[in-house]
DOVEX-459618 format. One line per 5 residues: number of its first residue (from 1); their letters; for each residue x negated, y negated, z negated of C-alpha. Coordinates in steps of 0.25 Angstrom, whole numbers. Layout:
N
NUM = A = X:Y:Z ~ ...
END
This chain:
181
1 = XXXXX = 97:66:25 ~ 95:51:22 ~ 81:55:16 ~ 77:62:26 ~ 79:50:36
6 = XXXXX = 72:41:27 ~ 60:51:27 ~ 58:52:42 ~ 61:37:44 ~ 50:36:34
11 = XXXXX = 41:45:42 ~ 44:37:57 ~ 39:26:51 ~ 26:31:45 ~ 22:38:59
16 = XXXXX = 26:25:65 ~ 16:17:56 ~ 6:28:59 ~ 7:25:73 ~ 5:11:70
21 = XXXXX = -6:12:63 ~ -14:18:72 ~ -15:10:82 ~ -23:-1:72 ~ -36:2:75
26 = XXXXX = -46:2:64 ~ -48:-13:66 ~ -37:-18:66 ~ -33:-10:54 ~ -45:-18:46
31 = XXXXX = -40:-30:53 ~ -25:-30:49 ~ -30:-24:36 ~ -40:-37:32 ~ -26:-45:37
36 = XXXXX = -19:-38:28 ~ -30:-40:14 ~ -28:-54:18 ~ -13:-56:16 ~ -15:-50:4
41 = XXXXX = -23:-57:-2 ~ -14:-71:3 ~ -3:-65:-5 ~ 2:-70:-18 ~ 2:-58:-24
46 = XXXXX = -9:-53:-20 ~ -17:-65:-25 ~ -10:-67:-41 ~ -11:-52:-41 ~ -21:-47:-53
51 = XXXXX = -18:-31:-50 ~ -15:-26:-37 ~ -11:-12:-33 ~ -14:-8:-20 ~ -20:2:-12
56 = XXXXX = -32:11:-5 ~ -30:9:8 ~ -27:22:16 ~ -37:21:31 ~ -22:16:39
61 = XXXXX = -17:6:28 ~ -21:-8:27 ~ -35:-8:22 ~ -35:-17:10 ~ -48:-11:4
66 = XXXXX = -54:-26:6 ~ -42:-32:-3 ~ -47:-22:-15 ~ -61:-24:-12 ~ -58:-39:-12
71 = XXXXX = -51:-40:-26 ~ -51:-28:-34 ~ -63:-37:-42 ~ -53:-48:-47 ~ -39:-40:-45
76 = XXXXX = -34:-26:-51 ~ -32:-19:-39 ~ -25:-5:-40 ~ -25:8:-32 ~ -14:19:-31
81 = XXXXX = -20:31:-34 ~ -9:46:-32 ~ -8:54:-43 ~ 1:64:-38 ~ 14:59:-34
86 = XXXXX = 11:46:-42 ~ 3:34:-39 ~ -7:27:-51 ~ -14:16:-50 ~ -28:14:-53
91 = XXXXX = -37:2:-54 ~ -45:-1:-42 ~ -62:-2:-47 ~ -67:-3:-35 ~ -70:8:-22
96 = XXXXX = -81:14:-29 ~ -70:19:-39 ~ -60:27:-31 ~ -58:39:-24 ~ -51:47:-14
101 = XXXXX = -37:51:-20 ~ -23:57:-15 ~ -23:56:0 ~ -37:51:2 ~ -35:38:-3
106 = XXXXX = -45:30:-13 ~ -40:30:-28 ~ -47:22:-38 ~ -52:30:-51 ~ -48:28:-63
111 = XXXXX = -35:28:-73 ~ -22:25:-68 ~ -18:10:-71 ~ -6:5:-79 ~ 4:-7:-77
116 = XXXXX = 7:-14:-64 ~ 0:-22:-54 ~ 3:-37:-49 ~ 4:-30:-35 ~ 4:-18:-26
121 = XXXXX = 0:-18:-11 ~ 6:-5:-5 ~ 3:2:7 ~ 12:8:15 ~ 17:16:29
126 = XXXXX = 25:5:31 ~ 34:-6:26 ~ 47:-14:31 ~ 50:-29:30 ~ 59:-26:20
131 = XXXXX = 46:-22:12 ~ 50:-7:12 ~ 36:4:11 ~ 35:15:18 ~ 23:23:13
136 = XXXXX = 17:37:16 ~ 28:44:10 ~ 21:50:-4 ~ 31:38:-12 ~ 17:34:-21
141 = XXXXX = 20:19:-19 ~ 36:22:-20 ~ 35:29:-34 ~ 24:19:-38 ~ 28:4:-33
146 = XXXXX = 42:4:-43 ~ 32:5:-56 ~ 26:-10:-51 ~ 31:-23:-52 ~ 21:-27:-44
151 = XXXXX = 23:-36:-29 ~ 21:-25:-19 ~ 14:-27:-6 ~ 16:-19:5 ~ 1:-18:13
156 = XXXXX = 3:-13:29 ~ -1:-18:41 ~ 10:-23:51 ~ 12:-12:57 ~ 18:-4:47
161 = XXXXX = 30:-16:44 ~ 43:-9:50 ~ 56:-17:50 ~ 63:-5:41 ~ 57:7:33
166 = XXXXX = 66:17:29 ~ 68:16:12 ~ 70:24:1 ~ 75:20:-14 ~ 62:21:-18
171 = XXXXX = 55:13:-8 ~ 49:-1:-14 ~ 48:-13:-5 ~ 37:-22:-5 ~ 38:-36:-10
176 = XXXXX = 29:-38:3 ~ 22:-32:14 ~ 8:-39:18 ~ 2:-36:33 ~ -6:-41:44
181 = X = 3:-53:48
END
């Protein structure tokens, strides 16, 4: 009973979100985005960090395409790449070596990397001020993120900040959530 609760708790949320997310208009999704990039790159652990994993942005998330183009010269930057129920992680050489994977989203090519990076910036649906994630429900980041010693960032607009998300045991918090403001 108790499961099933946490489950459509879970899904309130998300449509909220949805909701929230579409009135950004195109523009203001760039704008917050470029916002966003530049409070990553002011953080500490963002700037000692040699290797960073983070991700492809999907067309509603904040668009950090800018921060990979900007840095993937003199950082090891990292993409998640689904392999069934599992998610690898490959090293990022560039757009011109990538392609469309699980769900659409741009994969780099190549072999899966080993050991851990210095940092992870996670997307997600939403996240609380406790630090809690809520993503799109497939649990890659969940079954992934306890491997990593890494600091994890949590990436989202404002909007996506709740005062409480529903948790499961196997839900990681974020050391910290970076947005707009």
């Amino acid at each position: 009973m108790a499961e099933e609760f946490q489950s459509q708790a879970k899904a309130l949320v998300r449509k909220l979100i949805k909701e929230r997310k579409q009135q950004l208009s195109k523009d203001e999704q760039i704008c917050l985005s470029e916002k966003i990039v530049q409070h990553i790159e002011q953080c500490e652990a963002f700037r000692t960090a040699h290797s960073v994993l983070c991700y492809w942005p999907l067309a509603d998330e904040v668009q950090i395409g800018s921060l990979i183009d900007k840095y993937w010269q003199t950082k090891q930057f990292y993409l998640p790449v689904v392999r069934g129920d599992e998610m690898e992680i490959r090293l990022f050489r560039g757009r011109d070596h990538m392609q469309a994977g699980a769900f659409g989203i741009m994969e780099p090519l190549g072999e899966a990397c080993e050991g851990d990076v210095d940092l992870v910036l996670v997307p997600g649906v939403a996240f609380d001020l406790q630090g809690h994630r809520l993503g799109r429900g497939r649990g890659y980041y969940d079954r992934f993120l306890p491997s990593t010693q890494a600091r994890k960032i949590g990436v989202a607009f404002q909007l996506q900040i709740v005062d409480a998300l529903p948790v499961d045991v196997w839900d990681m918090s974020m050391d910290e959530v970076i947005t707009e403001k």
